[in-house]
ROKETOR-645511 format. One record per residue (C-alpha): residue number from 1; residue in one letter; chain; x, y, z. Coordinates in Angstrom, 2 decimals. Example, Ala and Ser with C-alpha at 12.3 -4.5 7.8 and 13.67 -1.06 7.14 Angstrom:
2
PT seq type mol       x       y       z
PT   1    A   A   12.30   -4.50    7.80
PT   2    S   A   13.67   -1.06    7.14
//
This chain:
458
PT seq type mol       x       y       z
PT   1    X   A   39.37   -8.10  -95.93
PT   2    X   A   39.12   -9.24  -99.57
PT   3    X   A   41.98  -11.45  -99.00
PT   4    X   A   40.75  -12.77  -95.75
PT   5    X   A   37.87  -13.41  -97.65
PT   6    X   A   39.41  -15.39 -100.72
PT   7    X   A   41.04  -17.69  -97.98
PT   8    X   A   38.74  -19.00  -95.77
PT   9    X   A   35.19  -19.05  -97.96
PT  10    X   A   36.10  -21.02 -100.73
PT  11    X   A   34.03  -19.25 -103.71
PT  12    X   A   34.58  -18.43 -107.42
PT  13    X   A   37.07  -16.82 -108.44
PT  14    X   A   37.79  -17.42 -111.92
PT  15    X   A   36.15  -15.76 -114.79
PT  16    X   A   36.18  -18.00 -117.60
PT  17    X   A   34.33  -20.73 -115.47
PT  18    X   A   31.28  -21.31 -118.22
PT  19    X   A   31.71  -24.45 -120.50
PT  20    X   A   34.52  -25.84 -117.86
PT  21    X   A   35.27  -29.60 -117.97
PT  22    X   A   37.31  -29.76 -114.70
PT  23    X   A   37.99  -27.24 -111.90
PT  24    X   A   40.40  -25.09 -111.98
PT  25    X   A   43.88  -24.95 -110.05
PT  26    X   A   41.78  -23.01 -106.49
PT  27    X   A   39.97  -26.29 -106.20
PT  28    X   A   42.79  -28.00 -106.09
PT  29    X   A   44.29  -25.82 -103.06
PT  30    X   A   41.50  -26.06 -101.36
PT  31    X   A   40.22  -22.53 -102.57
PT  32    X   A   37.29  -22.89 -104.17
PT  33    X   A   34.53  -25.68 -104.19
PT  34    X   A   34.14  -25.53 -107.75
PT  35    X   A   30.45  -24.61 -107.74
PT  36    X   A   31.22  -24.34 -111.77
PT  37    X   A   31.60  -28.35 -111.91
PT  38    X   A   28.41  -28.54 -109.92
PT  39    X   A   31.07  -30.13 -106.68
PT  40    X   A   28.56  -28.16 -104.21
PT  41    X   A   25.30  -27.55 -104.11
PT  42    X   A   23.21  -24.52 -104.74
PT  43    X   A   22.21  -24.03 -101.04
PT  44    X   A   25.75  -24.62  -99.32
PT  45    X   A   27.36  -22.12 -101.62
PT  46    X   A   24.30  -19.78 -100.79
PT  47    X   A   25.08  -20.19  -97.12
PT  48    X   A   28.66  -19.03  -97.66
PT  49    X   A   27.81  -15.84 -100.07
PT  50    X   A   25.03  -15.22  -96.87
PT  51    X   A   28.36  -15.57  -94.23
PT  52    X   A   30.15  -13.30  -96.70
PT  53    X   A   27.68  -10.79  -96.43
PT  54    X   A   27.60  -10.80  -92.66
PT  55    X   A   30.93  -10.69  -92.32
PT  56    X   A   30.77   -7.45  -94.16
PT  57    X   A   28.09   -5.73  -92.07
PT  58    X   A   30.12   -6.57  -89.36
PT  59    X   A   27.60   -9.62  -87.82
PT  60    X   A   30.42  -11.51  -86.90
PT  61    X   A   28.47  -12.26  -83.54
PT  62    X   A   25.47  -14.22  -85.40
PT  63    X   A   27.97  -15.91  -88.07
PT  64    X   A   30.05  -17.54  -85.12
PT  65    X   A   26.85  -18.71  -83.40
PT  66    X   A   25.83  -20.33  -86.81
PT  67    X   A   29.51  -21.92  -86.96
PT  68    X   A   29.04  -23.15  -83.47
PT  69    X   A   25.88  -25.11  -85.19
PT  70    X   A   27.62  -26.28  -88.14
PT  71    X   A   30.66  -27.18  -86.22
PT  72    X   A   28.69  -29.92  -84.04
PT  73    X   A   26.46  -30.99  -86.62
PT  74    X   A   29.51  -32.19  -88.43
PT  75    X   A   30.95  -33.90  -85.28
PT  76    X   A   28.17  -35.76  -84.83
PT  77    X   A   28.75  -37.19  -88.45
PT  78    X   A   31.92  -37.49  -87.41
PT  79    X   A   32.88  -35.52  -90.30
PT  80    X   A   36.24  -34.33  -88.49
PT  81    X   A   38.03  -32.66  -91.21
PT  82    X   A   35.38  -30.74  -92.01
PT  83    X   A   34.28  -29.97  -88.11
PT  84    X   A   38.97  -29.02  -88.43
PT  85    X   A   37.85  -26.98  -91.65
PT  86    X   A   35.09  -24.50  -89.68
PT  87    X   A   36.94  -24.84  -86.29
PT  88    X   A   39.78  -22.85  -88.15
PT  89    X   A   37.23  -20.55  -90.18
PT  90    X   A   35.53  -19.55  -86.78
PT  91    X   A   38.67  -18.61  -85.31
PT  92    X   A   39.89  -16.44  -88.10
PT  93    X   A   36.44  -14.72  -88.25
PT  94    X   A   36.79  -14.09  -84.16
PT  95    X   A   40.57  -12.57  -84.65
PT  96    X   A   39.63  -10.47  -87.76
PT  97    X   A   36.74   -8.92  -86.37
PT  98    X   A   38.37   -7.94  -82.96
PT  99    X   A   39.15   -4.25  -84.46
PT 100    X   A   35.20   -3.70  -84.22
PT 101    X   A   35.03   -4.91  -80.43
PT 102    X   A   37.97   -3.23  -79.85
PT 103    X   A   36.24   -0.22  -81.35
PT 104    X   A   33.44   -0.42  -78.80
PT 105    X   A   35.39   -0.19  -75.51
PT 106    X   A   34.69    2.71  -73.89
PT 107    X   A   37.61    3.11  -72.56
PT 108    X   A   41.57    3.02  -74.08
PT 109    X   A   45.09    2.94  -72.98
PT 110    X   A   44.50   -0.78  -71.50
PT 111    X   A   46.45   -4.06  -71.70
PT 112    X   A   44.30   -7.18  -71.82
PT 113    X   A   45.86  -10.33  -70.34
PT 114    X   A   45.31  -13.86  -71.88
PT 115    X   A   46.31  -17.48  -70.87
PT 116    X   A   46.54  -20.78  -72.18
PT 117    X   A   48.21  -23.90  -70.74
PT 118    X   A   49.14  -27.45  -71.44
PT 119    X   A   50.74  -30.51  -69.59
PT 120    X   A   53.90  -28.91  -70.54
PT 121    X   A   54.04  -25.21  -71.33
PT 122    X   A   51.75  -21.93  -70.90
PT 123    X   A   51.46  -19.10  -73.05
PT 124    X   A   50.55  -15.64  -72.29
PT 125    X   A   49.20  -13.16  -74.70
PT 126    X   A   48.80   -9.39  -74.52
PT 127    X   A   46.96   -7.14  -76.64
PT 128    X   A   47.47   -3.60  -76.70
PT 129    X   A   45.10   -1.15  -76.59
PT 130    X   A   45.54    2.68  -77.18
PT 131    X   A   43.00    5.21  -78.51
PT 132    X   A   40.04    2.48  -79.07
PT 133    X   A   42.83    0.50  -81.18
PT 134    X   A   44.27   -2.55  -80.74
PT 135    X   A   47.95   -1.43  -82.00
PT 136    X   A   49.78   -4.79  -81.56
PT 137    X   A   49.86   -8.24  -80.05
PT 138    X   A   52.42   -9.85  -78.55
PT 139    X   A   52.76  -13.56  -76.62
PT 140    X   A   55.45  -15.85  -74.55
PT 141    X   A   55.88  -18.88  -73.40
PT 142    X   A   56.75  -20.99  -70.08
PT 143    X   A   58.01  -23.96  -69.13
PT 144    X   A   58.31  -25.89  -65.96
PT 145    X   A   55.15  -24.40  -64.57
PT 146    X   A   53.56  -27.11  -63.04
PT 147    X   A   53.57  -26.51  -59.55
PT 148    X   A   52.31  -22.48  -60.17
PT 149    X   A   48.34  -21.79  -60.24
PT 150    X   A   47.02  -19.75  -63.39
PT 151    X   A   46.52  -16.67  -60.80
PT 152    X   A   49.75  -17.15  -59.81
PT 153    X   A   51.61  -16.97  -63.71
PT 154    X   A   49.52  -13.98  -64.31
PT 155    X   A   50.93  -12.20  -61.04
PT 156    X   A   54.11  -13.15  -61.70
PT 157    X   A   54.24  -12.10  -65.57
PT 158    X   A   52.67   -9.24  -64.77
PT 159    X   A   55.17   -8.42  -61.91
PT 160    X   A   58.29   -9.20  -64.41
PT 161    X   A   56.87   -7.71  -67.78
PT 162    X   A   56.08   -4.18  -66.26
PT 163    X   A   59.38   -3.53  -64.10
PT 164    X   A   60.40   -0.54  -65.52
PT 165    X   A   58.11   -0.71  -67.89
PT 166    X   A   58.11    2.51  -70.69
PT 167    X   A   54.40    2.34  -71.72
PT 168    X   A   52.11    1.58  -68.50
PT 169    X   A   48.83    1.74  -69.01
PT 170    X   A   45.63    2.80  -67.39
PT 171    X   A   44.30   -0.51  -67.04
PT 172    X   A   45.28   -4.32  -66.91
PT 173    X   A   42.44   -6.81  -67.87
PT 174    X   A   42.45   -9.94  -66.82
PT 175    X   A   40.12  -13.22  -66.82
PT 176    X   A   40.40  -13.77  -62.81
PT 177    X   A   41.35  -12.61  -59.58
PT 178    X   A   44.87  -12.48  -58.24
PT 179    X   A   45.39  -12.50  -54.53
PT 180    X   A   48.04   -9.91  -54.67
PT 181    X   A   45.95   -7.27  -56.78
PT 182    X   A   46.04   -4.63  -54.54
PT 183    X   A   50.12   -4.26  -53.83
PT 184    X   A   50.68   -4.48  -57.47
PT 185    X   A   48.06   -1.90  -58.37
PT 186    X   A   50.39    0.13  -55.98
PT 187    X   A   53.67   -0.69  -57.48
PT 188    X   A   52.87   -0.36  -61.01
PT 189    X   A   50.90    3.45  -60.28
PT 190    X   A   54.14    3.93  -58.25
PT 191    X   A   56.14    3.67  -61.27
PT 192    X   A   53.87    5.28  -63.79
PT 193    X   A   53.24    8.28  -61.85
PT 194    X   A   49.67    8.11  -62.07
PT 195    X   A   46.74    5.26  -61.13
PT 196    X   A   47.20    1.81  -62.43
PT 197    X   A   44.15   -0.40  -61.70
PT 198    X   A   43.51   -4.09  -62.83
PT 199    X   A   40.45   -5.45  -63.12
PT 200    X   A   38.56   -8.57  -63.96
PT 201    X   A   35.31   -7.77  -66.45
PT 202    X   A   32.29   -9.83  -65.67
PT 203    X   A   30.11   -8.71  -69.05
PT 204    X   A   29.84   -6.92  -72.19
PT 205    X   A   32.47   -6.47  -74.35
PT 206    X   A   35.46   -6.29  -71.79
PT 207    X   A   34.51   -9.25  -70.83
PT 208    X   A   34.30  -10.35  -74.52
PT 209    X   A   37.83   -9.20  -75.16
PT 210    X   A   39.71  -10.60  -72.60
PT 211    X   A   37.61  -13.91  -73.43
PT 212    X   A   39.27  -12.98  -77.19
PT 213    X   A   43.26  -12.73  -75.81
PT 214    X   A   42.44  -16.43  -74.07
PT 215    X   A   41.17  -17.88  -77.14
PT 216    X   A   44.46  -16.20  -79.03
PT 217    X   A   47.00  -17.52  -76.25
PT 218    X   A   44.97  -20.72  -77.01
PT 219    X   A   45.53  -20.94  -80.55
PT 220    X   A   48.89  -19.39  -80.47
PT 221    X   A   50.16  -22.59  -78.01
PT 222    X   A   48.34  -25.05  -80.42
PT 223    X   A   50.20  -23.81  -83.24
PT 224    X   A   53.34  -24.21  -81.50
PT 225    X   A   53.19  -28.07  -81.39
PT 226    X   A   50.86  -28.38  -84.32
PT 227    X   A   54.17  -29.89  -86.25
PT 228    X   A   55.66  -31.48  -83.57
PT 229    X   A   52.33  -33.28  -83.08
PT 230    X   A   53.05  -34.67  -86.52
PT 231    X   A   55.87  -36.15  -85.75
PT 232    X   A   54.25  -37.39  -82.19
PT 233    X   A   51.71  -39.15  -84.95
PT 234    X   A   54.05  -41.12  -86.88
PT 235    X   A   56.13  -41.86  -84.16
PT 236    X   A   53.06  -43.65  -82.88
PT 237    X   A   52.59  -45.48  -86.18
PT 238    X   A   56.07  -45.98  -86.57
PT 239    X   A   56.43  -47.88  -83.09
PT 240    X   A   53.11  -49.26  -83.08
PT 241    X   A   51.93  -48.06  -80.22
PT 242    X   A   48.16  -47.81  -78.67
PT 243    X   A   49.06  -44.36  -77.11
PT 244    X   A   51.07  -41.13  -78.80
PT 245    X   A   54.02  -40.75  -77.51
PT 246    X   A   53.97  -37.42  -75.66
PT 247    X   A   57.04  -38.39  -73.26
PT 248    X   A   59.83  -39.90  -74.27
PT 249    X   A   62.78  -40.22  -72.08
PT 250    X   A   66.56  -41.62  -73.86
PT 251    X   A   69.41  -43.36  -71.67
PT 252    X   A   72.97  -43.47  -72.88
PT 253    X   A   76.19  -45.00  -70.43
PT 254    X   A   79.59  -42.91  -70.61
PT 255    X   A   82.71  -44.53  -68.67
PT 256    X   A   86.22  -44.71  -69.26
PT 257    X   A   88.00  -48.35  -68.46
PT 258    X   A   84.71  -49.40  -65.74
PT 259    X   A   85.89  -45.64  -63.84
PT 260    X   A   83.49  -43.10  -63.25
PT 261    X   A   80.52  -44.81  -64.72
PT 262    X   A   77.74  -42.31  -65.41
PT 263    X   A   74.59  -42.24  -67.13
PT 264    X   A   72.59  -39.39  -69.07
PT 265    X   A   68.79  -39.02  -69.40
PT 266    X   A   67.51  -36.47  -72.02
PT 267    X   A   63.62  -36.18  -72.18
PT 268    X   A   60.91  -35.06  -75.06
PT 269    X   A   57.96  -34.01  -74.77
PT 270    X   A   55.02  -33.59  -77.73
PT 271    X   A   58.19  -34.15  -80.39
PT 272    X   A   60.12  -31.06  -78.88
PT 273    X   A   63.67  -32.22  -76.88
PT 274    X   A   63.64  -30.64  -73.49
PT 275    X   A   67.08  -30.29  -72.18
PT 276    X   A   65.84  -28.28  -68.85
PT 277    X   A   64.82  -31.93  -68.15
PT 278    X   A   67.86  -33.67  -68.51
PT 279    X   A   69.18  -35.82  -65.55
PT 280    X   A   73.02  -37.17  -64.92
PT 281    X   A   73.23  -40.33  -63.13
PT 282    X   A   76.30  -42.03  -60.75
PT 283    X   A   76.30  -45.79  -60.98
PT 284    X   A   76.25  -46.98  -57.83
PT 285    X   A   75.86  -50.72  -57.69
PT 286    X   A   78.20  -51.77  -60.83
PT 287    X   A   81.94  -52.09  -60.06
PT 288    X   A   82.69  -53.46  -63.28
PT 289    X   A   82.75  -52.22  -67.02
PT 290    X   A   79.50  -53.38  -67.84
PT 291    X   A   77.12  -51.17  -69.66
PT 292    X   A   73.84  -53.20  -69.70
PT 293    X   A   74.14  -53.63  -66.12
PT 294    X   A   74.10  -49.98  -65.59
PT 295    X   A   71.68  -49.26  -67.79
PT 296    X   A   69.43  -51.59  -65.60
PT 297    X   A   70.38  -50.50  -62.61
PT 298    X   A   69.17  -46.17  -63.95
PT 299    X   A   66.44  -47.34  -65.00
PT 300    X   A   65.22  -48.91  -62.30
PT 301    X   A   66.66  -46.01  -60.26
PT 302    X   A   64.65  -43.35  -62.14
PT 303    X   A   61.29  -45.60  -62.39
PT 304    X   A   61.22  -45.65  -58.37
PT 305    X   A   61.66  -42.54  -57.87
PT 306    X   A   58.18  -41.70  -59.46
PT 307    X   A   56.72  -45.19  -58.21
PT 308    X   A   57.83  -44.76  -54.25
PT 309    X   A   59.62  -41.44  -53.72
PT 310    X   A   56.76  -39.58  -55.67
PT 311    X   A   59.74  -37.39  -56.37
PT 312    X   A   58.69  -34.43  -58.68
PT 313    X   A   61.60  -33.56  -60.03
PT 314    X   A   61.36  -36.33  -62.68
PT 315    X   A   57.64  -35.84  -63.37
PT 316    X   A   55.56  -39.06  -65.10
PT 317    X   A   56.59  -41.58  -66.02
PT 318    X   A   57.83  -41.93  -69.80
PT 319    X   A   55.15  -43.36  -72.47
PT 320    X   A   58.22  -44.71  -74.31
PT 321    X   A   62.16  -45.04  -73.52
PT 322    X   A   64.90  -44.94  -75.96
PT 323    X   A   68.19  -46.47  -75.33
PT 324    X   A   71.62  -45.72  -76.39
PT 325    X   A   72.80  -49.43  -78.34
PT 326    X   A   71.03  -52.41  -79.76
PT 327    X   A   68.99  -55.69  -77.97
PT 328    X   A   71.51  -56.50  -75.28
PT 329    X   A   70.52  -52.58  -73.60
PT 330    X   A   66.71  -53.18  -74.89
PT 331    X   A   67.20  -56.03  -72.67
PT 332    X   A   69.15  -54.45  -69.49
PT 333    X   A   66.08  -51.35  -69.45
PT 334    X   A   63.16  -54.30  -69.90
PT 335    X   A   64.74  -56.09  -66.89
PT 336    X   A   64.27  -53.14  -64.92
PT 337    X   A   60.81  -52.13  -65.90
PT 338    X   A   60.03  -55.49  -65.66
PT 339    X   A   61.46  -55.49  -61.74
PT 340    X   A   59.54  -52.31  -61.09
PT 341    X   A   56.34  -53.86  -62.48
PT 342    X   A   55.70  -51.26  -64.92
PT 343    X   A   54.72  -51.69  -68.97
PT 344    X   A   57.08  -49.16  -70.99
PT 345    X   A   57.75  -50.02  -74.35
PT 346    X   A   61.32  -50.03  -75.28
PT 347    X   A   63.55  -49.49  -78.31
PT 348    X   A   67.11  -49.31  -78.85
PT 349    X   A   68.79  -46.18  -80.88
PT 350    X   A   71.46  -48.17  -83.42
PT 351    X   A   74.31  -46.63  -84.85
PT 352    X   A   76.44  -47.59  -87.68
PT 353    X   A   79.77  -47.68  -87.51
PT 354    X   A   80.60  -43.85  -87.87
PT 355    X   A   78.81  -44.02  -84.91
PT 356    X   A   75.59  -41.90  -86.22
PT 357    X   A   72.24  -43.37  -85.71
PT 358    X   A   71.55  -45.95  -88.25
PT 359    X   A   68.04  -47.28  -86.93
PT 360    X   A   65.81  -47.91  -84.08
PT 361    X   A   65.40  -51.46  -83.04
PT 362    X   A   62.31  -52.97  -81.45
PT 363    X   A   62.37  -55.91  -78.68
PT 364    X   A   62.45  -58.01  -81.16
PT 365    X   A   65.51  -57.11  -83.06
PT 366    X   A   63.43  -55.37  -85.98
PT 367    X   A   64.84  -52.36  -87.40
PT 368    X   A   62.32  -49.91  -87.95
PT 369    X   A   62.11  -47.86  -91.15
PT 370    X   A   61.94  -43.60  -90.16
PT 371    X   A   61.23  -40.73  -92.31
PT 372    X   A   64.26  -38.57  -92.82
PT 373    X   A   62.76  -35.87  -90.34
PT 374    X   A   62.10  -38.80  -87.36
PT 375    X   A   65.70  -40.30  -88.26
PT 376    X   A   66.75  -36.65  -87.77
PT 377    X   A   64.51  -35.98  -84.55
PT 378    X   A   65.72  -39.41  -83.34
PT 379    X   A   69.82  -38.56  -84.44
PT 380    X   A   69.15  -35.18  -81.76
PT 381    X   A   68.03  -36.97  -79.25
PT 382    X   A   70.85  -39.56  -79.31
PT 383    X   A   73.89  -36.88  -79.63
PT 384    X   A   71.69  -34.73  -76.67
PT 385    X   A   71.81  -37.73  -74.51
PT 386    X   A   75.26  -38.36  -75.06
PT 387    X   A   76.52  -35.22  -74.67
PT 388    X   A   74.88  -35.06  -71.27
PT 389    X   A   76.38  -38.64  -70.21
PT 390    X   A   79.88  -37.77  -71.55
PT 391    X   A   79.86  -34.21  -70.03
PT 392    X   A   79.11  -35.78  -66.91
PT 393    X   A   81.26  -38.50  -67.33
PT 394    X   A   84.43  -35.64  -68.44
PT 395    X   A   83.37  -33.59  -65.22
PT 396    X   A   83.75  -36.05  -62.82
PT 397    X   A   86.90  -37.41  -64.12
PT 398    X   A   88.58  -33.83  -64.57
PT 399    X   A   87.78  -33.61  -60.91
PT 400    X   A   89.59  -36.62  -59.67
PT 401    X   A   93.04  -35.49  -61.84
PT 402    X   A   92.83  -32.21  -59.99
PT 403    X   A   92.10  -33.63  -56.57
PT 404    X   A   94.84  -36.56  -56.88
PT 405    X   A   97.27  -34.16  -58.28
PT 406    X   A   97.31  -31.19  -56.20
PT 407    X   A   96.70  -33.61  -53.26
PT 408    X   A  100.09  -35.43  -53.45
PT 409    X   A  101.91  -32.36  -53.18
PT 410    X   A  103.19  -31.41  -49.65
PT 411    X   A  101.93  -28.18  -47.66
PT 412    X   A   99.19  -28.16  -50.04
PT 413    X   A   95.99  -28.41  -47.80
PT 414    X   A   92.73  -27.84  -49.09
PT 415    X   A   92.48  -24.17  -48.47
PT 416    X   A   95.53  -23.22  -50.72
PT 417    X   A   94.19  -26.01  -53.42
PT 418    X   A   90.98  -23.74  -53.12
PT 419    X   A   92.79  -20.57  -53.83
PT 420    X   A   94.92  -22.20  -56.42
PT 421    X   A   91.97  -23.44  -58.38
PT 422    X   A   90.15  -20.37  -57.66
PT 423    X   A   93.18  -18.16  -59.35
PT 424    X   A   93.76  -20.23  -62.42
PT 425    X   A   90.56  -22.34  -62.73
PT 426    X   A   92.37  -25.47  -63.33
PT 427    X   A   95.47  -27.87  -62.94
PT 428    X   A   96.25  -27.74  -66.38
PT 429    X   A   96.51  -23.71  -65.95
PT 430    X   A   98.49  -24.15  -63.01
PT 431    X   A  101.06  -26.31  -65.24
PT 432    X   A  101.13  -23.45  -67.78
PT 433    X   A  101.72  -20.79  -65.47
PT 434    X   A  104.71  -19.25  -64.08
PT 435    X   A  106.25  -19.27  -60.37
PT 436    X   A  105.92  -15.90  -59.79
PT 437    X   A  102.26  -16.61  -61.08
PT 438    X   A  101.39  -19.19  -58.70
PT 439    X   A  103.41  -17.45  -55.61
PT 440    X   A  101.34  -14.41  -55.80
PT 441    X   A   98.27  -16.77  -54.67
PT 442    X   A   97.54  -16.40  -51.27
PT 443    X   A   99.47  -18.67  -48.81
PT 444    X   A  101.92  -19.95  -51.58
PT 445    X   A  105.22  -18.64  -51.27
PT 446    X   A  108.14  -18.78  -53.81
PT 447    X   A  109.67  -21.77  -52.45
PT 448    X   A  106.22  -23.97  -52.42
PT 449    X   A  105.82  -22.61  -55.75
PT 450    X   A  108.87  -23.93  -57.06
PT 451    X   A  108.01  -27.73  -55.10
PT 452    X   A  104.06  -26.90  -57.43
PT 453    X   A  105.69  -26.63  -60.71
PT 454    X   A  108.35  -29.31  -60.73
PT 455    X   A  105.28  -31.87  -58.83
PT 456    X   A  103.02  -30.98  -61.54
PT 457    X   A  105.75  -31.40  -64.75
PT 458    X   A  106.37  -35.00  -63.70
//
């Protein structure tokens, strides 16, 4: 508690403080208000020696209230970093002082349930009661949750985290009603031998507590993305943009020769790279080796999906896209917003010639300077992109060498070319095994074996 204490209340320390011409290193880490150098007055540092003292005898329920106060008064100043500064103290007075409410349950053995969502994630937090004491925490996160209600996360979790679960226990608190309550009160006292109930508290303390794991889930998924919103920040500066940046989705063009043209799409989301959301693309209206085109013709692909398909599977549309070159594809992508009659700002991902990201360029040729942790962020994001266009790109052209290869030969049809491929996986395995290898596939006798190997060594 004393160190608890010596973090968030920023009071003397020091002992040697009398006849001091300048505070001490604590003021300087945001410690200690210097009250020694007179850099407070008498009444505020009064009012935190009072919260100490209520803290202590365990009044934690009048010394949030007062928080509450001094957290809107500050607001209204708009004195935001210090409205931040007792946001944070009030939370780390709530979570230090749930031992006492904890204490005060009537009951133990019980699992409270708590959860948070965003645009983009959920997190679920459970805290673990057994004999009046909260022995442990622990929390998980979700994505690609959109579609799911919050009743409907916490009867699934709760369905997947207790299957054959070693520690049931009495009781399951949650903040709300789940439609299926009664079959999985049955399963889980099914599997613990004994009754299993879950219940939603309307008052007292219960009620307080499972408020408590909400608020923790709640921090715990701010936390998360309290770096990456950093970088959301000064990407925002960086690009000069009138909106952060939450969504960011990056194009790159793979082909070989004008064949197989493909595209990759890699998305991010609040400064963290989702590859779950990545998308491959065929070009479909480009018969030529022309890159820009196809850039214009995926991007104006992708945009109508979300503008006349309302197709979900790419979600909103991107606050800012990234492509894989310099102005000539910053051009191509602004074509196609531009034909979908949509305002996306657009820069282009440079790379030197190692081919590593060098830069990113905005529409009007101007090379923007980047921290070494956005060139970094930004140096991801182009290899992810790539990877998923040239993957795609390797996939579809390993798949026409197999088809026109095993195609040419005669008496293969396509069911032995199935079984062949289904053996060995690949022509190139085919080519490295022996006859007596590829005979003992179904349908393929020595003879056609013999015709497979000498066709394939050509």
């Amino acid at each position: 508690m004393l160190d608890f204490i010596k973090q968030r209340f920023k009071i003397r320390q020091c002992r040697n403080y009398l006849g001091r011409t300048r505070p001490c290193l604590n003021y300087h880490i945001k410690r200690c208000d210097a009250p020694c150098m007179g850099y407070i007055s008498k009444e505020e540092y009064a009012k935190q020696i009072e919260e100490i003292i209520h803290l202590l005898e365990g009044k934690t329920g009048d010394l949030i209230r007062d928080l509450d106060g001094q957290i809107k008064e500050a607001a209204s100043k708009l004195e935001f970093e210090k409205a931040a500064y007792l946001r944070d103290k009030k939370i780390a007075i709530e979570r230090i002082s749930e031992k006492q409410k904890v204490s005060n349950l009537s009951e133990n053995n019980i699992d409270v349930i708590g959860l948070a969502r965003n645009e983009y994630e959920a997190c679920i937090e459970i805290f673990f009661v057994r004999g009046s004491k909260m022995i442990r925490r622990e929390h998980y996160f979700f994505e690609n949750l959109e579609e799911m209600s919050e009743q409907e996360l916490i009867s699934g979790f709760i369905k997947q985290y207790y299957m054959n679960h070693p520690d049931l226990p009495n009781k399951i608190m949650i903040k709300e009603e789940i439609e299926d309550k009664d079959v999985i009160e049955e399963w889980l006292s099914s599997q613990a031998g004994r009754k299993v109930i879950i219940k939603v508290p309307q008052k007292g303390e219960k009620l307080r507590f499972v408020e408590m794991a909400q608020m923790n889930s709640s921090v715990t998924l701010e936390n998360k993305y309290k770096d990456k919103n950093k970088v959301v920040m000064e990407l925002k500066e960086v690009l000069k943009l009138e909106n952060l940046p939450r969504k960011i989705e990056c194009y790159d063009i793979s082909n070989l020769s004008g064949t197989n043209m493909v595209a990759g799409m890699c998305v991010m989301q609040d400064g963290i790279i989702k590859k779950n959301l990545s998308r491959r693309f065929k070009i479909k209206t480009v018969l030529s080796q022309d890159d820009p085109k196809c850039m214009e013709e995926v991007i104006e692909r992708r945009i109508k999906h979300s503008l006349e398909k309302e197709d979900k599977g790419f979600g909103k549309l991107p606050d800012v896209i990234f492509v894989d070159g310099g102005i000539t594809q910053i051009r191509a992508a602004k074509e196609a917003t531009n034909r979908c009659n949509v305002n996306i700002p657009i820069f282009g991902m440079v790379k030197n010639d190692k081919h590593r990201t060098r830069a990113l360029m905005d529409e009007n040729r101007k090379e923007l300077e980047l921290s070494e942790e956005l060139m970094n962020l930004i140096t991801h994001f182009q290899d992810c992109v790539h990877d998923t266009a040239i993957s795609y790109h390797k996939k579809l052209r390993d798949a026409e060498v197999q088809k026109s290869q095993l195609d040419e030969i005669k008496g293969i049809g396509e069911v032995k070319k199935l079984e062949l491929l289904k053996k060995f996986g690949s022509v190139q395995k085919i080519k490295e095994a022996s006859i007596e290898e590829i005979s003992s596939v179904k349908g393929i006798t020595i003879g056609l074996a013999e015709k497979i190997k000498e066709e394939l060594s050509k």
